[in-house]
C-alpha positions in Angstrom: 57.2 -5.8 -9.2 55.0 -7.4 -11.6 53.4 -10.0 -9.6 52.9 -6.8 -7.1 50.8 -5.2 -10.0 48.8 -8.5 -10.7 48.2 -9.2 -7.5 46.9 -5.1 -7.5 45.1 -5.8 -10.8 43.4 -9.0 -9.5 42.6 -7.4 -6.1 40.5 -4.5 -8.0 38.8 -6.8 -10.5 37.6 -9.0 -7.5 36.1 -6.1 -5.8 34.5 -4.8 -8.9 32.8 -8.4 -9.3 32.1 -9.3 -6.3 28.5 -10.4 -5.1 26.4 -8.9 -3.0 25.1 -11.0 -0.2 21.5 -11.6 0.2 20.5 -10.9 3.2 16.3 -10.3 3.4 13.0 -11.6 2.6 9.6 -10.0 3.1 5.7 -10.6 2.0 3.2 -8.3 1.8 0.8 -8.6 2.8 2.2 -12.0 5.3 -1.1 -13.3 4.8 -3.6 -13.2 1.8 -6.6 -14.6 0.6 -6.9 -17.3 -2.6 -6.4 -15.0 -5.6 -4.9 -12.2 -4.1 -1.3 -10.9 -5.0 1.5 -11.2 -3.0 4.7 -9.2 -3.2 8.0 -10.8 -2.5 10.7 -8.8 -1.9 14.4 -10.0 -1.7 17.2 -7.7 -0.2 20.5 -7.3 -0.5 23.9 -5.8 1.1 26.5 -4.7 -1.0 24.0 -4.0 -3.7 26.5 -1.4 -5.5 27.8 -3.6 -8.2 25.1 -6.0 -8.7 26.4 -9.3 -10.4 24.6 -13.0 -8.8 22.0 -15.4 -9.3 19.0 -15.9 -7.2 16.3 -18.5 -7.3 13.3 -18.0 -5.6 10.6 -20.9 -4.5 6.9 -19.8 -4.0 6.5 -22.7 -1.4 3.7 -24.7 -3.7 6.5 -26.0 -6.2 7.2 -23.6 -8.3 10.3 -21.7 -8.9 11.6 -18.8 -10.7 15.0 -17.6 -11.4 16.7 -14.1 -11.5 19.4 -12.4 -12.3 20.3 -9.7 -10.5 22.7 -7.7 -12.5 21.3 -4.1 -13.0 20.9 -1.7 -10.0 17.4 -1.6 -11.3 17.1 -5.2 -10.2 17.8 -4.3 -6.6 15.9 -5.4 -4.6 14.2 -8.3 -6.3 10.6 -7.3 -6.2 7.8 -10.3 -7.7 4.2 -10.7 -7.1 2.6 -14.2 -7.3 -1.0 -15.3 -6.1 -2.0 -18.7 -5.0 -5.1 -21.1 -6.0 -4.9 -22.8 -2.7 -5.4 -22.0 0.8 -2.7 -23.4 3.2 1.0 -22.2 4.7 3.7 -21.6 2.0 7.2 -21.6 2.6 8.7 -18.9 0.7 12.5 -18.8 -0.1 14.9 -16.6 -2.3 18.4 -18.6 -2.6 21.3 -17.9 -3.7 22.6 -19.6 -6.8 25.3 -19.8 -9.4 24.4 -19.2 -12.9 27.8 -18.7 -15.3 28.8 -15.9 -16.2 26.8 -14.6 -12.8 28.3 -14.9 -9.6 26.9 -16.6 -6.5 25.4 -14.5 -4.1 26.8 -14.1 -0.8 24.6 -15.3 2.0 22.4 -17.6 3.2 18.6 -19.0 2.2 16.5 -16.3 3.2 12.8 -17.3 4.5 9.3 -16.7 5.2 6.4 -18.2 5.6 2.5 -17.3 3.7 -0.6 -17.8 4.5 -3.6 -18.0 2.6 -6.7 -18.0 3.1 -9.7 -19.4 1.6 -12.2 -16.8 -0.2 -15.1 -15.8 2.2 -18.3 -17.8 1.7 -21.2 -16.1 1.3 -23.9 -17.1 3.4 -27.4 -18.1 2.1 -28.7 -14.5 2.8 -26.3 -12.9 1.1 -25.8 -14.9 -2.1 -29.5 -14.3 -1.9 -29.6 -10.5 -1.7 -26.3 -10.5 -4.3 -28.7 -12.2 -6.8 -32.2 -10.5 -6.0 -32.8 -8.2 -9.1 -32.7 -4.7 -8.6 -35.6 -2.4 -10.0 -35.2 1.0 -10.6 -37.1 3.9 -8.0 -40.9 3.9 -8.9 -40.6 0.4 -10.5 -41.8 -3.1 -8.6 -40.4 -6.0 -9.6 -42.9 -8.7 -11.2 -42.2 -11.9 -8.9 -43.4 -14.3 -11.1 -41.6 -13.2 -13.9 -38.1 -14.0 -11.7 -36.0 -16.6 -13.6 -33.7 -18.1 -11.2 -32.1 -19.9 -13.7 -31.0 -17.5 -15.8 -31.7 -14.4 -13.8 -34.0 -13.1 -16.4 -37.0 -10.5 -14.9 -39.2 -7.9 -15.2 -40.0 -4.6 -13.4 -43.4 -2.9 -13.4 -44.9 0.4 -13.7 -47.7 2.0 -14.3 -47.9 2.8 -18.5 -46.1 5.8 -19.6 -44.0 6.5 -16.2 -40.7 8.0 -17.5 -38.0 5.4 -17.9 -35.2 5.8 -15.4 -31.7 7.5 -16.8 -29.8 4.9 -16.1 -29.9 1.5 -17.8 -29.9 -1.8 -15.5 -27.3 -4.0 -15.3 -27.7 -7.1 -16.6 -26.2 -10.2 -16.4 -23.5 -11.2 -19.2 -26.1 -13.6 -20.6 -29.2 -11.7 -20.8 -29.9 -8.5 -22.6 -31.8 -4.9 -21.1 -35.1 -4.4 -22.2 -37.8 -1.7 -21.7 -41.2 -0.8 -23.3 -42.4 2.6 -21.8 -46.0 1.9 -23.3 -46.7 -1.1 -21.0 -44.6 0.5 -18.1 -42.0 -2.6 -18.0 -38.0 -3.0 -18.0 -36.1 -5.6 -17.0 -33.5 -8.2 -18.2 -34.0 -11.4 -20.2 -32.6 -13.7 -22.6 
């Protein structure tokens, strides 16, 4: 009788510990550009009583462990972005981390791809750097900087200066002077 109620005892302490079994993998978005964040998601079966180990490799080298052991761990959600364009192969596996079981199942993968940034074209890193004048101001072409981005727009003296300050670059500092009719950026 008392190896029946061992045996009983054992049985439901098994069950109660027992690791779910990885059974998933999915990216989003499956391909992504150089800098963008990717979300890795790891699923489970039997994710009632969580209680394993996982490890999970980016596919550039890295790796990252997890312990799933709170139902608020289930699924295993991450987000990682890459420096680099090429194919990565993702991989969540299971491992065995004491007191953590192993979880059940086998290497789960996918494969990423990212892609390098857009380059601009010369027309367009052209445009993106063109200063800007305000409506009823002219830009002064020979007081364009291309160095430091530095300029000044024109008007005639006294127009009213616009509502809205310009933008400038981090390095240069917004200027106006309504008596000459000019505004503009410089250092």
């Amino acid at each position: 009788m008392n190896k029946l109620i061992a045996f009983a005892a054992a049985t439901l302490v098994c069950s109660v510990a027992a690791a779910q079994t990885l059974s998933g993998i999915k990216l989003e978005p499956a391909s992504a550009k150089v800098g963008e964040p990717v979300k890795i998601t790891g699923s489970f079966d039997n994710a009632d009583n969580p209680n394993c180990h996982v490890r999970l490799h980016f596919g550039d080298g890295q790796t990252q462990d997890f312990k799933i052991n709170q139902l608020k761990d289930v699924p295993l959600v991450a987000t990682r972005s890459y420096d680099k364009a090429g194919q990565y192969k993702v991989m969540v596996e299971p491992k065995t981390a004491l007191p953590m079981l192993k979880c059940n199942g086998k290497n789960q993968t996918a494969m990423l791809t990212i892609a390098a940034p857009a380059a601009m074209g010369s027309q367009a890193r052209a445009a993106a750097a063109a200063p800007q004048c305000p409506d009823g101001w002219k830009l002064n072409a020979k007081s364009v900087n291309k160095k430091s981005g530095a300029f000044t727009c024109g008007a005639k003296a006294g127009t009213a200066l616009p509502a809205a300050k310009l933008e400038c670059p981090a390095s240069l500092g917004y200027f106006e002077n309504k008596s000459k009719g000019q505004l503009g950026c410089r250092a």
